[in-house]
N, C-alpha and C positions, 0 to 999 in steps of 0.2 A: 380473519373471518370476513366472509362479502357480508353486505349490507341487508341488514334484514327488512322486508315490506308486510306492512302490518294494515288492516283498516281500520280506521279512527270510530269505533264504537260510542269512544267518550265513557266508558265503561267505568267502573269501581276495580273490578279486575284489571284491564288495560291498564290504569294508571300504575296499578301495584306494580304490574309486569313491566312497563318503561321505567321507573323508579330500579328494576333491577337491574335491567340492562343499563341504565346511565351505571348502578356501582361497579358494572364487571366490564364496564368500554367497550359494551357491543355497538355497533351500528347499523342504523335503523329508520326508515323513513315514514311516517303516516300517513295515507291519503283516503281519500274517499270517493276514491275512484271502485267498483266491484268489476272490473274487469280486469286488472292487475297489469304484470310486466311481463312480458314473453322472457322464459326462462328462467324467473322469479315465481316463488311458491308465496300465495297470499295468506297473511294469517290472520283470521278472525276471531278477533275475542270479546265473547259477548258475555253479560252477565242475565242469566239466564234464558229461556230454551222459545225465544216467540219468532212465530213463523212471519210476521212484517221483517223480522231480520235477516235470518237466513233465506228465506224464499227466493231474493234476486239472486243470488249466487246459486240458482240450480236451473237458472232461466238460459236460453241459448245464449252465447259471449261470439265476438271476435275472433278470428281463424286461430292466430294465436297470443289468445289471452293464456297468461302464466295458471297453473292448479292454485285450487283454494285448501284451505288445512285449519278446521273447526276447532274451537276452546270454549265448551260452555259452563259456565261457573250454575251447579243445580244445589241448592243450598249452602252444604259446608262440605260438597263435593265437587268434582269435575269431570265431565264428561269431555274425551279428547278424539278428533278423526271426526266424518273419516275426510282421507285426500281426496276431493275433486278435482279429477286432474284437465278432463274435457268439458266440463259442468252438463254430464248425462248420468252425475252417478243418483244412488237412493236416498233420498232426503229425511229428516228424519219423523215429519209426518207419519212414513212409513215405517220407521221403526217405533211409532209410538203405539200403531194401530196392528204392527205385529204383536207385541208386547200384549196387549189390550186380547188379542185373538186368542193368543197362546196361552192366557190364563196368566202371567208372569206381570203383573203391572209390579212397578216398584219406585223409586224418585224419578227416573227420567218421564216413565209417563203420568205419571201425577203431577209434576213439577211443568210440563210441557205447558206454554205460552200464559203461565202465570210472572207474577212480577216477583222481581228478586229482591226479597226484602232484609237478606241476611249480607255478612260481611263475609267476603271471602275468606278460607281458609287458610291459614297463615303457610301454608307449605304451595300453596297453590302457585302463586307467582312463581317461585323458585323453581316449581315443576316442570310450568308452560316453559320458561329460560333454557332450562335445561334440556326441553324437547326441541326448542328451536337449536341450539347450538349441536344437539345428536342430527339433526337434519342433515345440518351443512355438511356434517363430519363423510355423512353418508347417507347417499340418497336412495339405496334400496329401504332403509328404514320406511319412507315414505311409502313408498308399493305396500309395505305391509298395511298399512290405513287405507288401502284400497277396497272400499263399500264396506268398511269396518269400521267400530268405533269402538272406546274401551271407557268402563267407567269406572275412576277411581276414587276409592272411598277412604281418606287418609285416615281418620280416627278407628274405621273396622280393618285398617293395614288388608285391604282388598281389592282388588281390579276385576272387575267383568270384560270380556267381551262380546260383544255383538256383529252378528253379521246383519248386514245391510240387505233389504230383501223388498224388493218393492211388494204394495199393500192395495191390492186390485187398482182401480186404474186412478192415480192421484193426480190432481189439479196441478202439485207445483212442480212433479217431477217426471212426469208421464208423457213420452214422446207426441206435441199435441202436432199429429202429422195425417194427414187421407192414408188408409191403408190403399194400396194399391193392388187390382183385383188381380191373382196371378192368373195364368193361362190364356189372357186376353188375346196376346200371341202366340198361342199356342202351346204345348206339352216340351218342355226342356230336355234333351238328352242324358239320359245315364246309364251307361252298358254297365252292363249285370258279368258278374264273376263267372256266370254258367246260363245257358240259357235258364236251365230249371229253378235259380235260386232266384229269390224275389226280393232280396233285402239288400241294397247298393252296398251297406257298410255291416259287415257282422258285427265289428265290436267298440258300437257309439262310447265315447268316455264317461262312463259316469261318473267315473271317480272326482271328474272336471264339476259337475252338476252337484254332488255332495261338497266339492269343498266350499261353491258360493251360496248354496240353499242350505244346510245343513246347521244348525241349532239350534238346542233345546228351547231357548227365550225369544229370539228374535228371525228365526230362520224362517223361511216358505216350507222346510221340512223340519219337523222338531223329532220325528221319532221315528228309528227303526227297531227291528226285532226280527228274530230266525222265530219260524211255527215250529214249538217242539211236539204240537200234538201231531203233526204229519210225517209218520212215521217211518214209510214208504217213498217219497219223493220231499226234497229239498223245498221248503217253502218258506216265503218272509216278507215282510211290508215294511214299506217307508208312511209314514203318515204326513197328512198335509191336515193344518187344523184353521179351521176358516172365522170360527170363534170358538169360546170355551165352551159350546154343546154342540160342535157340529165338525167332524172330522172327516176327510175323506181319504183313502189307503190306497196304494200302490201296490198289487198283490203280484208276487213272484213265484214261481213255479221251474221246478229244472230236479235233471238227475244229482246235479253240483249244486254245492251251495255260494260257489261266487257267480253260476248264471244265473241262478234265483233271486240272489241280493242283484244284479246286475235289471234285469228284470221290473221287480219292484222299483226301482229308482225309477224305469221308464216308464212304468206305467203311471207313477207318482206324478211325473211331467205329463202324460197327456191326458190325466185330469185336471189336473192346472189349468190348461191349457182350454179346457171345454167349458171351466166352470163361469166366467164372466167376459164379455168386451175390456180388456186392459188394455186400451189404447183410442183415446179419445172417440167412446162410444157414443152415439144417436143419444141425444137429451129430449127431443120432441118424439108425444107417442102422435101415429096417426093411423087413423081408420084405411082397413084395406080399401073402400070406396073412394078417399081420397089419393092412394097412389096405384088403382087398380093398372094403371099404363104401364107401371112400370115394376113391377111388383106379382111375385106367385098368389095364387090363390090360396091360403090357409087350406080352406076345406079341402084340395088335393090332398092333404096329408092323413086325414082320416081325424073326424071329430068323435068325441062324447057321444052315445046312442041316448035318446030323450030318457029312456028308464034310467040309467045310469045316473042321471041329474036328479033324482028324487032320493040317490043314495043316501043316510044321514051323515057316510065319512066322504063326499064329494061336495069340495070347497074351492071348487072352480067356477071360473065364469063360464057363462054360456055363450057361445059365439053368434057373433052376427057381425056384417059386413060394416057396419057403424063402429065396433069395438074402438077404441084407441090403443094400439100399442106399439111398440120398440120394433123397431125394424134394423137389418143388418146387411151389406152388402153381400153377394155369394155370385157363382160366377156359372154361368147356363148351361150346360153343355151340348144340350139342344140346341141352342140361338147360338150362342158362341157372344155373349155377353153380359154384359155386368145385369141384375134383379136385384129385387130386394126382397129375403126373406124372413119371416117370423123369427125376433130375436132370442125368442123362448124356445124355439125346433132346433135352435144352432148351443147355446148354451143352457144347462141343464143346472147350474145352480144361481143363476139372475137374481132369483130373488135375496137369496141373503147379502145382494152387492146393489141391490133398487130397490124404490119403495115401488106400491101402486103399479106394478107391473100388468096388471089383469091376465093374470096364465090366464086361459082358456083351455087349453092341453095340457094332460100330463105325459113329460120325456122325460126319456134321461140321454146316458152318453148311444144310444142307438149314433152307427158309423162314425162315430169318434175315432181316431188312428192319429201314430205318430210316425214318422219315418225321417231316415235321414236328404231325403228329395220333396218336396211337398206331392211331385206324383209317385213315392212312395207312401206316400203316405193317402192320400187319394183312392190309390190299389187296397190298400188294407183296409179303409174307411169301407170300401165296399163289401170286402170280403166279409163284414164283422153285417154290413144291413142284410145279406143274404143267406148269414148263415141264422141270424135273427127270424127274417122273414119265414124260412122253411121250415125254420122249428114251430115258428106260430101257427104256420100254415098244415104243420101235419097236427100237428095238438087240437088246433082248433074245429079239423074235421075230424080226426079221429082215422085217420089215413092206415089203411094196412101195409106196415114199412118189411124190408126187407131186413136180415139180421146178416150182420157181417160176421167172417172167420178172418182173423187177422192172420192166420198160421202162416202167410206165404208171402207177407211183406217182410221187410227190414228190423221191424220194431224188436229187436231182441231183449234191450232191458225192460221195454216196458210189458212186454211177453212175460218174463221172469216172476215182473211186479205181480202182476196177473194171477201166477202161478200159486204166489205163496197167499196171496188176497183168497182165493179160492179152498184153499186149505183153512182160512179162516174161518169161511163163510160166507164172504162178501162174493158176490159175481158183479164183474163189469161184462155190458153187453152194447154192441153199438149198433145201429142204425141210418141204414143210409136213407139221408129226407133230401137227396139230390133233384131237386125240379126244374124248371124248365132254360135255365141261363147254363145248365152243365155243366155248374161248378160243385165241384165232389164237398160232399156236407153231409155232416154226421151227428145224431144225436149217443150221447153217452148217458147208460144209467148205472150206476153205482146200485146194487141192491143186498142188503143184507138176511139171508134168510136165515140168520140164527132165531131163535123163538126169545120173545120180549125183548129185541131188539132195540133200542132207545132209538136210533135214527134209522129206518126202514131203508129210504130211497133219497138218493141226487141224482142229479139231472144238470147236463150241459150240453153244449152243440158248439161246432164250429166248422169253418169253409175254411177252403183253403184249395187254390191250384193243383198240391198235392196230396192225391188221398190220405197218405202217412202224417202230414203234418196236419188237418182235420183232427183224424182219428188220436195223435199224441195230444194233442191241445184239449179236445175234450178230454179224455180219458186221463189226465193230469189235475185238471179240475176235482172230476169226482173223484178221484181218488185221496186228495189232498183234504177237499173239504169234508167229505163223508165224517170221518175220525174226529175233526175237530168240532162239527157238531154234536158229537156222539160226546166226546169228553164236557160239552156244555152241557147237557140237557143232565148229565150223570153230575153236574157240580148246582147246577140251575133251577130252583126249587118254583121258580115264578114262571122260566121258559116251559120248564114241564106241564105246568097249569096251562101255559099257555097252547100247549100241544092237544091237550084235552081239547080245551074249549070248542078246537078247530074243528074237533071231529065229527065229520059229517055237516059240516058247516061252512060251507063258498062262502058265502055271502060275509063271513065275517074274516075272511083273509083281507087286510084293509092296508098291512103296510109290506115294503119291502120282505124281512124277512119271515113274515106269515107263508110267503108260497114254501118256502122251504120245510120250515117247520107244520106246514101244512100235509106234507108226505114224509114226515119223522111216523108218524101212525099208520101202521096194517091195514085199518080199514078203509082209510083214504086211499090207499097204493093199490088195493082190490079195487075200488069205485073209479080213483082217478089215470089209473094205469096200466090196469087190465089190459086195452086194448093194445096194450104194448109187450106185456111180463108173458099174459099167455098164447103170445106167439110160438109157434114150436120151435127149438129153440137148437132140433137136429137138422130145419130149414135153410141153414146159412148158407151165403156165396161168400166164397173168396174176394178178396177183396180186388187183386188183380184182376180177377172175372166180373167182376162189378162195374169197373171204370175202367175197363179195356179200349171201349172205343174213346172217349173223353180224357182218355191221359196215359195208359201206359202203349197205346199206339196208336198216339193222336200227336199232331205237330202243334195243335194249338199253343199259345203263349210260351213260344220260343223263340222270341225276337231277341237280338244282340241288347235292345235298346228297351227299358222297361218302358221308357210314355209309349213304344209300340203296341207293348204289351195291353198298358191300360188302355189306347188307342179301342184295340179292338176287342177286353169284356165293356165299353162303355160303351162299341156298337151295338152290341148283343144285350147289353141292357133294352139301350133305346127301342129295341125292337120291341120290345114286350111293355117297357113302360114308356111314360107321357115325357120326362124328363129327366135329367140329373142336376141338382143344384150342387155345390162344394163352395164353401164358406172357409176361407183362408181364417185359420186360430190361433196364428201363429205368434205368442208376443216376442217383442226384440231382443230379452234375456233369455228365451230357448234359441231364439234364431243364433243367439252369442255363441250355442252349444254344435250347431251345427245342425240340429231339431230341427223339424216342421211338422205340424199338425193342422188337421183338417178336418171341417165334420162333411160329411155327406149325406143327401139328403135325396131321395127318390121317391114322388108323390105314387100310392098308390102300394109298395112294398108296406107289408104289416108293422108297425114299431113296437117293441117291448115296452111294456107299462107295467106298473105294481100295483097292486092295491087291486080289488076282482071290479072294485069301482069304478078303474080307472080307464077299463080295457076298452081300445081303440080297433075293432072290427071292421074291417070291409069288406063286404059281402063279394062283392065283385071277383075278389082275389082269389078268395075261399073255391068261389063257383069256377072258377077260370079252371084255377088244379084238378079239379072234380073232376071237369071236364075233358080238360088235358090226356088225364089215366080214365077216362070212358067209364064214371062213373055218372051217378041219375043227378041233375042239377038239385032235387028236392034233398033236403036237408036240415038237422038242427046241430047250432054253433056248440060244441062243446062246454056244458053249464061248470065245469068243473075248471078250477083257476089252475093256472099253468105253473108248473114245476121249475120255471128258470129261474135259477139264481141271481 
């Protein structure tokens, strides 16, 4: 056997464990050195779980410093792993404060950076012995404790394990490194499969992303699940749980149920992704007055209207140029350099990861995108603010839309869905709120005319390069969620009250899913959607007649090269807006997956808000469309809260 290298803890356990290797003639050396021996695995054996100990051993080491391999002694149990092999892996802070999120606390996190006041377990030494001599024998053993750790319980004859999962952006383990602002030099090449397809990689690994994210106790992901209430199309969520009251979900949609579960997993990642700075984020707040040089103007993005602020559910601050708050680097497109924007416009869950943040706005993930190029992901960040923008902007005038005939596109299964949805009762009907950038975007309404129908109407929209994929994406939505609120409200004794309450009542749709269940009711769907339902409904264009000039014989965006592509919708933005900012999201365990994610940000496009409280108007915009289609500037904003999901 080669000679084992241990660090001198001075521990209760240690001595146990050298006492055993002297009876079995292992060889063995102590130091106290934490950056080990090139080619030598360090083995640390602590008597219980405090972060003054293990902390150095997650700090940067020596090019090549040997892996570290954890023993902590947690009562009359052992927690063992995981390998540090480069000292960048997850420390177990992070597994303390997964544990803690996930609802699952148990000895390791209760036990964490208390004193160890018990005597180790009498099988304990023999364990750690015995784990060191399974090393030598073989060294893939090792890889297995890679961002893993196992805790075993000798008296309940039990082992857990945990995956390793870092726990938003941690002090001891967290790359403390400058992000560097991408596209400084410019958009990176990546030719496209087709000109017409828009996604470099069709089929990112997830399988890769569930095997290091994925568990119940200690995971970044604790839960998935197939929707058996969507009956019609393949639907299912991965869950991300941030603490034990606050969950966010990874929603999948597909004709298959392994592109739905495929799906889900990515959406899971680019909320991740959105929800905090994990990488040595801005600690100091500072008033826009103070970095007005260098720095966007908040109020480009569209603030709070003064009524709004007298709402009793708006518990925002009120902005002024004095405020203090969080700023984040994001990169110009305009200027073609590095700004700093509002760190609440870029991530949408801040708060439960800062104190004292002083929102001023309420966002959420508006142009959030994940892709496997960050200017894929840039492309789709956009796609997602304008297909936002056009649904606010025909909702909130009240815009007379054209109704689409799909009978002449490609969509044959989802034709089919259609067909037998129809037979039900249910009609889907789409809408093109195509405006001025000439990217085909379509609103979809799911609408139930059976009589006391529990969920009346849904509502979705989406853009897209290609009409068909627009029109699929929405019309996937409603069709998926329709049923599954239908089956709540029919199981839901308090949702149902809650549906009453709504009726005929904006002013009290105050959260999230109030817009929804705010058009579960006929007489809100008459009030609030009229100007949509009773469109005549024998009026429709084909859909290839609709976007004939802008896509089915039009050369636009079919360059070899997608940054081409983005090149030129980010001209054709600029022309109409003030700027584009893109705020690189990316942390270094998606980056590990091949991932990139990006928020986009463009002052002056409408943002989706929840809450009737919350809503974020600009007039300007409103008036500009009016204008556009040669209607009268005079006008009133739609008083009736918007139907997105």
């Amino acid at each position: 056997m080669k000679e084992l290298l241990l660090y001198d803890t001075g521990g209760m356990l240690l001595r146990q464990v050298l006492g055993e290797m002297d009876r079995r003639g292992m060889l063995y050396r102590l130091t106290r050195e934490r950056t080990g021996k090139p080619e030598m695995t360090l083995h640390v054996i602590s008597d219980g779980l405090k972060e003054e100990e293990f902390a150095p051993f997650f700090q940067p080491a020596p090019q090549h410093a040997g892996g570290v391999f954890f023993y902590h002694q947690l009562l009359n149990t052992l927690l063992v792993g995981p390998f540090v092999a480069d000292r960048s892996g997850v420390c177990f802070a992070c597994l303390k404060h997964r544990l803690q999120a996930n609802g699952r606390e148990n000895i390791v996190s209760l036990a964490y950076g208390e004193p160890s006041l018990s005597s180790p377990h009498p099988q304990a030494a023999e364990f750690v012995v015995d784990m060191m001599e399974a090393f030598q024998l073989s060294g893939e053993l090792l890889a297995r404790y890679n961002q893993r750790a196992e805790h075993i319980q000798f008296d309940a004859l039990r082992a857990d394990s945990y995956v390793l999962s870092r726990s938003g952006y941690c002090p001891i383990c967290s790359p403390d490194v400058k992000r560097e602002i991408p596209f400084i030099h410019g958009f990176q090449s990546g030719f496209k499969p087709d000109p017409r397809i828009y996604r470099l990689n069709s089929g990112p690994d997830t399988d890769a992303v569930l095997k290091r994210w994925f568990d119940r106790d200690s995971g970044t992901a604790t839960h998935s699940y197939r929707e058996l209430r969507s009956s019609m199309i393949e639907a299912g969520g991965v869950e991300i749980r941030v603490n034990p009251a606050y969950v966010e979900t990874g929603f999948g949609r597909a004709y298959r149920r392994t592109d739905a579960e495929k799906v889900a997993v990515l959406e899971a990642v680019e909320r991740y992704c959105g929800m905090c700075a994990r990488e040595a984020p801005e600690t100091e707040k500072k008033s826009y007055a103070e970095v007005r040089s260098m720095a966007a103007n908040p109020a480009d993005f569209g603030l709070h209207a003064e009524a709004d602020l007298e709402h009793p559910e708006f518990r925002l601050k009120q902005y002024t140029e004095e405020l203090p708050i969080y700023w984040t680097p994001a990169y110009s497109m305009k200027e073609r350099r590095e700004v700093l924007v509002p760190e609440q416009l870029v991530y949408y869950a801040d708060g439960h990861f800062r104190d004292q943040t002083n929102r001023f706005v309420y966002d959420s993930s508006n142009g959030l995108a994940l892709g496997s190029s960050r200017e894929e992901a840039v492309l789709h960040g956009l796609f997602e603010l304008i297909e936002r923008d056009h649904f606010l902007c025909a909702w909130y005038n009240r815009l007379p839309l054209q109704e689409l005939d799909i009978e002449d596109t490609g969509l044959d299964e989802l034709k089919q869905i259609l067909y037998f949805l129809e037979l039900e009762g249910i009609q889907v009907r789409f809408f093109d709120i195509t405006m001025e950038l000439r990217v085909p975007s379509v609103w979809a309404v799911a609408y139930d005319t059976r009589k006391n129908a529990l969920m009346k109407a849904y509502n979705a929209a989406a853009a897209h390069f290609i009409p068909e994929k627009a029109i699929e994406s929405a019309a996937m939505e409603v069709i998926t969620s329709l049923p599954i609120y239908e089956d709540a409200l029919r199981r839901d004794d308090a949702m149902r009250e809650r549906v009453r309450q709504l009726v005929g009542r904006p002013e009290a749709v105050t959260e999230f899913e109030d817009h929804v269940l705010y058009y579960a009711s006929e007489e809100n769907c008459r009030n609030g959607l009229g100007f949509l339902l009773n469109r005549d409904a024998s009026a429709k264009l084909p859909v290839r007649q609709a976007y004939r000039e802008i896509f089915y014989e039009s050369s636009r965006f079919t360059h070899e090269d997608l940054a081409d592509d983005l090149e030129q919708l980010a001209s054709e933005v600029l022309q109409h807006y003030g700027n584009i900012y893109v705020a690189d999201v990316t942390p270094g365990e998606v980056a590990d997956f091949g991932l990139y994610a990006a928020k986009v940000l463009v002052p002056g496009m409408l943002p989706m808000t929840f809450g009737h409280q919350h809503r974020r108007v600009i007039p300007e915009r409103l008036s500009r469309e009016r204008m556009r289609r040669g209607f009268g500037g005079e006008f009133e904003v739609n008083p009736e809260p918007h139907p997105f999901p």
